[in-house]
LOPATOR-500440 format. One line per field, with one value per residue (C-alpha): residue in three letters; residue number from 1; x, y, z. Coordinates in nm, 2 decimals. Layout:
aa	[ALA ...]
i	[NUM ...]
px	[X ...]
py	[Y ...]
pz	[Z ...]
***
This chain:
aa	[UNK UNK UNK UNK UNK UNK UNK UNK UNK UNK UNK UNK UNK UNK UNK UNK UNK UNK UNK UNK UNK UNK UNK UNK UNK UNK UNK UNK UNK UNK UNK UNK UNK UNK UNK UNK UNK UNK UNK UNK UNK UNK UNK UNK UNK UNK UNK UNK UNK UNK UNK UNK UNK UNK UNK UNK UNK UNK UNK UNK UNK UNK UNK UNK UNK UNK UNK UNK UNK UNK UNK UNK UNK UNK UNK UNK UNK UNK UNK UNK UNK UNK UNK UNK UNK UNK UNK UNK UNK UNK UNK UNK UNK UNK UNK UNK UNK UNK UNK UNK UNK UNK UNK UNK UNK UNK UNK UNK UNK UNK UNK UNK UNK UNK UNK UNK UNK UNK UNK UNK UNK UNK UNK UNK UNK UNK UNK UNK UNK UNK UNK UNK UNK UNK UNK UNK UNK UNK UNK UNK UNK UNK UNK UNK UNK UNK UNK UNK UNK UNK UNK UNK UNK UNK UNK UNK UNK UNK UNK UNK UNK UNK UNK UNK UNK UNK UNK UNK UNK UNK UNK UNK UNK UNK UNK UNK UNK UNK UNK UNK UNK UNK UNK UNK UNK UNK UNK UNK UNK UNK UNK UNK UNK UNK UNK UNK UNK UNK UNK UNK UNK UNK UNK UNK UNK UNK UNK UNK UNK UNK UNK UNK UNK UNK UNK UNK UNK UNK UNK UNK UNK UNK UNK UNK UNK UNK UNK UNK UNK UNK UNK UNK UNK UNK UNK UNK UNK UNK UNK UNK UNK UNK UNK UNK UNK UNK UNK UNK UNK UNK UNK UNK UNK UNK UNK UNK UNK UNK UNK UNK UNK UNK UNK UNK UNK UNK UNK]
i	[1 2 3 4 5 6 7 8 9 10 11 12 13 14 15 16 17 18 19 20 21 22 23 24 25 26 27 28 29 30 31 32 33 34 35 36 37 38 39 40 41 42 43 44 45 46 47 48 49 50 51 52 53 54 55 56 57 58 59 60 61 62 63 64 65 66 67 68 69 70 71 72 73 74 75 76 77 78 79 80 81 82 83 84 85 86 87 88 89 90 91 92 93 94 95 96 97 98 99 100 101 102 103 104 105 106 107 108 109 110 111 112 113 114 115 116 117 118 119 120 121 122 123 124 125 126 127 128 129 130 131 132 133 134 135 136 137 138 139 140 141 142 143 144 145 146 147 148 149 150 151 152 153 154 155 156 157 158 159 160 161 162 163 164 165 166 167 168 169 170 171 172 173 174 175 176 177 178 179 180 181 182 183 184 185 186 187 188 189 190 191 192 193 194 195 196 197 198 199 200 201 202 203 204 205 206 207 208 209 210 211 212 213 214 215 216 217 218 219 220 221 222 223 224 225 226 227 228 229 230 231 232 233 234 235 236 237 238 239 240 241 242 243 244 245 246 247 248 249 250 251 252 253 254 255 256 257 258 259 260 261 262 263 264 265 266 267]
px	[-2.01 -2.17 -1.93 -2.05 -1.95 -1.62 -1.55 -1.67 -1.41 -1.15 -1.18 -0.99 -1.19 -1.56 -1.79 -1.51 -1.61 -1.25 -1.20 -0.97 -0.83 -0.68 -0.90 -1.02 -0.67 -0.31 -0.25 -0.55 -0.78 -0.63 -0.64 -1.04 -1.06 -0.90 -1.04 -1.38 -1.31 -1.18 -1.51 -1.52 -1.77 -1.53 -1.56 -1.36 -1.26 -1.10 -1.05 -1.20 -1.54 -1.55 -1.22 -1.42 -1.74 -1.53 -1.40 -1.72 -1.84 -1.57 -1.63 -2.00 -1.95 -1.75 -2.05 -1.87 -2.04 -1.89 -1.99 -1.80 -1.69 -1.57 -1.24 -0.96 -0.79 -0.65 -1.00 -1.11 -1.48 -1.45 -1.27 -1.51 -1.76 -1.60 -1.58 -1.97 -2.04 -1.87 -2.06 -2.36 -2.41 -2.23 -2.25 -1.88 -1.57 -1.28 -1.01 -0.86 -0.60 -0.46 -0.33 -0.41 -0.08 0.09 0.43 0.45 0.72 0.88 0.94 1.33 1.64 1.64 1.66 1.44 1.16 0.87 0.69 0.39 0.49 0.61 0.32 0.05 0.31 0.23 -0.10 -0.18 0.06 0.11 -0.18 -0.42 -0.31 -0.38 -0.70 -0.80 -0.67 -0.86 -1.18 -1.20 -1.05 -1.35 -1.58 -1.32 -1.30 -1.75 -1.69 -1.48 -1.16 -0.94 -0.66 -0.49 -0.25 -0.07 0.17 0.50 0.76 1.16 1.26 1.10 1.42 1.69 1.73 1.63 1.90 1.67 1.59 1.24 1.25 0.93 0.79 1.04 0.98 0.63 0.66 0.91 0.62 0.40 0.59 0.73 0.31 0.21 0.43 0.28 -0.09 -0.01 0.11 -0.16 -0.43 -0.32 -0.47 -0.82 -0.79 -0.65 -0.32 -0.19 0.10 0.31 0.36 0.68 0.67 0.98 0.88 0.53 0.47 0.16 0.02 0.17 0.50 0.48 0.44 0.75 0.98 0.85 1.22 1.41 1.71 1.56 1.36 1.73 1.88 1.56 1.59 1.98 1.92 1.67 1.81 1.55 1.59 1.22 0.96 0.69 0.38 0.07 -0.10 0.25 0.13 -0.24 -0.13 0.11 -0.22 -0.42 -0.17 -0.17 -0.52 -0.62 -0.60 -0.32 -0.09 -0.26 0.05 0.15 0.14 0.37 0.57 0.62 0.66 0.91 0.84 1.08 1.27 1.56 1.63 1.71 1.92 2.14 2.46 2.54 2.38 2.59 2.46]
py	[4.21 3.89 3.58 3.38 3.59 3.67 3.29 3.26 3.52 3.35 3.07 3.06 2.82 2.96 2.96 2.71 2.40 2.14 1.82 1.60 1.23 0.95 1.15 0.82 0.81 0.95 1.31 1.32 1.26 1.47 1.72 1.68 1.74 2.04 2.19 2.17 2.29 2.60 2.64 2.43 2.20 1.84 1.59 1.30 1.11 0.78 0.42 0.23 0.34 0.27 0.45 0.76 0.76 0.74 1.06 1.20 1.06 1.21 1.55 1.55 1.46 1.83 2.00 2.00 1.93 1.69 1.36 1.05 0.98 0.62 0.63 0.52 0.82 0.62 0.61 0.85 0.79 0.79 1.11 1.30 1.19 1.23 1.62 1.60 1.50 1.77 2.04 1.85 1.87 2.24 2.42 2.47 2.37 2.59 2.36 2.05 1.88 1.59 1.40 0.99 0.82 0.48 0.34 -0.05 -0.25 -0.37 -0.02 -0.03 0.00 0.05 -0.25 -0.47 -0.28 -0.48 -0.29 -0.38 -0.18 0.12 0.13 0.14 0.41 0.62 0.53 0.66 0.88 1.07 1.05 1.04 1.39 1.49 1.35 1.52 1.82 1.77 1.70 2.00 2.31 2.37 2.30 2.60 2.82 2.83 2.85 3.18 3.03 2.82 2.66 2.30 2.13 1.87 1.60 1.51 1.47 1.56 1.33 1.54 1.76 1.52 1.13 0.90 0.71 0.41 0.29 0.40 0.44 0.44 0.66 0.91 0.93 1.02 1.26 1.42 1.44 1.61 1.87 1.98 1.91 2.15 2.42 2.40 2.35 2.70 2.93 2.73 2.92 3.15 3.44 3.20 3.28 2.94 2.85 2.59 2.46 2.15 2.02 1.82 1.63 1.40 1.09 1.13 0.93 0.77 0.39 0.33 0.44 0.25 -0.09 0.00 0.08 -0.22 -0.30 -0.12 -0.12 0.03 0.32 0.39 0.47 0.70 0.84 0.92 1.12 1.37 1.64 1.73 1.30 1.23 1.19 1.42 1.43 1.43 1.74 1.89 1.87 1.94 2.27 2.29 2.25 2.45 2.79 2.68 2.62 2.96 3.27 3.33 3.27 3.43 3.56 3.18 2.95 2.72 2.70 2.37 2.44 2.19 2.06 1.77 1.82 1.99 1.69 1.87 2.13 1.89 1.75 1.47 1.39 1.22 0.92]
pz	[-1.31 -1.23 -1.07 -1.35 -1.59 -1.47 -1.45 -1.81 -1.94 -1.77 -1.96 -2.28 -2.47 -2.41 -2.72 -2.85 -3.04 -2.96 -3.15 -3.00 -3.12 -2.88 -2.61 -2.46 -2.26 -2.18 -2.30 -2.52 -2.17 -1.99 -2.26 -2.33 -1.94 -1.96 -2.25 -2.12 -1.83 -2.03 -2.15 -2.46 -2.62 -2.70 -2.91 -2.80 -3.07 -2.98 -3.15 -2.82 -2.80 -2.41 -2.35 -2.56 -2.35 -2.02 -2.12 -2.18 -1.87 -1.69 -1.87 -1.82 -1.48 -1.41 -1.57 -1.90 -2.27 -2.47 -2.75 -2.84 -3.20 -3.24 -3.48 -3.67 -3.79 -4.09 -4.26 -4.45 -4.42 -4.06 -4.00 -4.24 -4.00 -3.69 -3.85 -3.95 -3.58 -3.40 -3.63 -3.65 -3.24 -3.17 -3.48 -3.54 -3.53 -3.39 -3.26 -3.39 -3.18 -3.38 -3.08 -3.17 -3.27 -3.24 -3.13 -3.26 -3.04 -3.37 -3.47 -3.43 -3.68 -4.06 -4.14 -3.84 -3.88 -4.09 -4.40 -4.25 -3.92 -4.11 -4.31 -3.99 -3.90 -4.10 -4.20 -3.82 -3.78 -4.07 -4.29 -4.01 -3.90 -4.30 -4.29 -3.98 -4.07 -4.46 -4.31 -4.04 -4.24 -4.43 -4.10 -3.91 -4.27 -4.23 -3.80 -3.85 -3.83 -3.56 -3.46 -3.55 -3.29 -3.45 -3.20 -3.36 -3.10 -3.07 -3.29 -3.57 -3.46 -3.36 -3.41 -3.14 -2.88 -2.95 -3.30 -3.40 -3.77 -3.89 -3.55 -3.62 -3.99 -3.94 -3.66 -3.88 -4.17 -3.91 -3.86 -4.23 -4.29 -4.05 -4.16 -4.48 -4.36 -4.14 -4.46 -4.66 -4.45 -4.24 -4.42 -4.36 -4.01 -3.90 -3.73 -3.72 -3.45 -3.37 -2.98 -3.00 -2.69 -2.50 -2.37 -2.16 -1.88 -2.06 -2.04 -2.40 -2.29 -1.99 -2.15 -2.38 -2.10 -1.90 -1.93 -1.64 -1.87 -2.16 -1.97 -1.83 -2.15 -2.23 -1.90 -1.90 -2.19 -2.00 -1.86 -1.62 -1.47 -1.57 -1.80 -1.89 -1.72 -1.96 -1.85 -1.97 -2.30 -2.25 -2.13 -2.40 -2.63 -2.44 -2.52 -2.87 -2.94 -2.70 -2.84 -2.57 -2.90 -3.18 -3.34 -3.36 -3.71 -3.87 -3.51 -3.34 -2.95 -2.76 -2.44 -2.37 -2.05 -2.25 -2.42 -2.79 -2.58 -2.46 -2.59 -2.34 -2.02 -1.78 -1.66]
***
């Protein structure tokens, strides 16, 4: 058997058409990286057109294929043709990984956050994963089926140390929404899977623990002492939207350092 071809079956995206959103940085980068060099075609979908052709760049660079789509997630119009795109330049769709999100810094208590913050919330957060996931089921249904990897976080499980009403809320809707997406379809031949990431070591996390006091008290509550590493959760995305876990739907895979495992963590 030829080198090439033995590198090609190795790869457990080949043939794949992906779709990723928030790939222009953090996990959804490093997960449009990795994809395609798992053998798939991307389309990085991200609200900052520059961030999304960098990732392309970046891809294209490695000898991978991959477009830029220029999205918000919240709009309807735009997400149908974010879907339209990917099909329209590979001829399928097979993976959708619902990654874009927001974390407003006035996202705190009950009764400090602002209605305007909650509602961006979950205009992102929440019905932007619908939307996505609306838009590309029929594109996957006409592909043959595939596989949907929706982010909501371990607060969809367990409240958060620090107030973060309107984050939590939504992340919590992602996951009871992707349980019902999963036995929705799964007789289509699509899956459908949560990631429910700890705190990632990504730019926008960053810039909200700025505050050495505040990434403390996230930290302390960690049992492994640190935050995730973003190609954590690419990896995490990779198994899901591989057929590596083909028996998999309605599941939402932890990877948070053992924070929902633990009780107390001494400080």
């Amino acid at each position: 058997m030829a080198a090439d071809s033995v590198a090609q079956m190795a790869q457990r995206l080949a043939g794949k058409v992906a779709l990723i959103t928030g790939a222009g940085s953090g996990i959804g980068r490093v997960a449009a990286e990795l994809f395609a060099a798992e053998g798939a075609d991307v389309v990085v979908a991200d609200v900052v057109a520059d961030a999304a052709r960098d990732t392309v760049t970046a891809i294209t660079s490695a000898g991978g294929r991959a477009t830029a789509v220029t999205v918000d997630v919240a709009d309807e119009g735009q997400v149908a043709e974010m879907v339209a795109t990917a099909v329209d330049t590979f001829g399928a769709l097979h993976v959708l990984f619902n990654n874009a999100g927001i974390f407003p810094a006035d996202d705190g208590g009950v009764l400090e956050t602002p209605p305007s913050t909650w509602d961006r919330v979950m205009q992102v957060n929440l019905k932007g994963v619908w939307l996505g996931c609306r838009a590309a089921v029929p594109a996957m249904v006409d592909s043959g089926g595939g596989s949907i990897v929706n982010v909501a976080s371990f607060v969809a499980l367990m409240g958060a140390a620090t107030a973060q009403v309107a984050y939590t809320a939504s992340k919590g809707g992602v996951l009871a929404f992707t349980r019902e997406l999963a036995v929705e379809y799964a007789r289509s031949g699509i899956r459908a899977n949560s990631i429910c990431p700890g705190p990632i070591d990504t730019p926008l996390l960053a810039e909200l623990l700025a505050d050495p006091v505040r990434r403390q008290r996230r930290l302390v509550h960690i049992p492994m002492g640190r935050l995730g590493r973003p190609e954590e959760i690419a990896r995490a995305a990779l198994f899901l939207a591989s057929d590596d876990s083909s028996f998999m739907t309605g599941s939402a895979l932890v990877v948070d350092g053992g924070i929902t495992a633990a009780y107390v963590t001494p400080e």
